[in-house]
C-alpha positions as CSV (number, residue, x, y, z in Angstrom):
1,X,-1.3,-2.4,-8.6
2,X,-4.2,-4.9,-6.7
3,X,-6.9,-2.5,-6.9
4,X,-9.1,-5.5,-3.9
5,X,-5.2,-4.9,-1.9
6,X,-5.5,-1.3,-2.2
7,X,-9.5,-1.0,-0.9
8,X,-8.5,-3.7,1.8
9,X,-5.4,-1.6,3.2
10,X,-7.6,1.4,3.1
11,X,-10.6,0.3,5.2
12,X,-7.5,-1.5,7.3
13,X,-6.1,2.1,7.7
14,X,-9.7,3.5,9.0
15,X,-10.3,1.0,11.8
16,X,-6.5,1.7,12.7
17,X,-6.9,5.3,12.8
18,X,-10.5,5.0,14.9
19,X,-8.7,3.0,17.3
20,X,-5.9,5.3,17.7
21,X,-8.0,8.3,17.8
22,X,-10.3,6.4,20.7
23,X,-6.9,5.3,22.4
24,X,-5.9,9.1,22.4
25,X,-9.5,10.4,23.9
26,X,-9.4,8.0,27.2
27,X,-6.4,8.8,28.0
28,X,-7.3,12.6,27.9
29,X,-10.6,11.0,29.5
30,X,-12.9,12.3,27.1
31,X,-16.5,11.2,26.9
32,X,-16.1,10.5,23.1
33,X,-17.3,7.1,21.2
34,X,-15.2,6.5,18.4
35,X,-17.0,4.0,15.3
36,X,-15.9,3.0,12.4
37,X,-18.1,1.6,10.6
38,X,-18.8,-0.1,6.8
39,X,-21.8,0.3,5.1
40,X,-21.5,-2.6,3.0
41,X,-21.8,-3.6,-0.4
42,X,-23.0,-0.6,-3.0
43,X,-23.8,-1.3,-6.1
44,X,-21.0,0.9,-8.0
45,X,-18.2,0.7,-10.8
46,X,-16.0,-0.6,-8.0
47,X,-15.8,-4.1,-9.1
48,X,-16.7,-3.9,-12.8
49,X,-13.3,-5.9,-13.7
50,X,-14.0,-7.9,-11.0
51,X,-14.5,-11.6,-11.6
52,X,-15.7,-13.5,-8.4
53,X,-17.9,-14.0,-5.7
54,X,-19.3,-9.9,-5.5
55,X,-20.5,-9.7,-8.9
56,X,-23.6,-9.9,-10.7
57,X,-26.8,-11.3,-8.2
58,X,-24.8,-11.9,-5.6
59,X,-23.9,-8.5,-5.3
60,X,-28.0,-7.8,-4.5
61,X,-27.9,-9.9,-1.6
């Protein structure tokens, strides 16, 4: 298991599905906006085996 593969597939999986779901309202012409958005980095237990680039200060950028 790649817990970074796993969280990268997911947020993959969320813009995919927003796109679908916009895809799906114009054709049905529905005034609908569809976002999907990322509310970047959050200081949480996420990374805590983590060794790289978003740990420690950098992660307070």
């Amino acid at each position: 298991y790649n817990g970074t593969r796993a969280y990268a597939q997911s947020k993959l999986a969320t813009i995919l599905h927003a796109k679908e779901i916009a895809k799906q309202l114009k054709a049905k012409n529905a005034n609908v906006t569809i976002n999907a958005v990322h509310p970047g980095i959050v200081k949480t237990g996420i990374f805590r085996a983590h060794k790289g680039f978003i740990t420690g200060k950098n992660l307070h950028i």
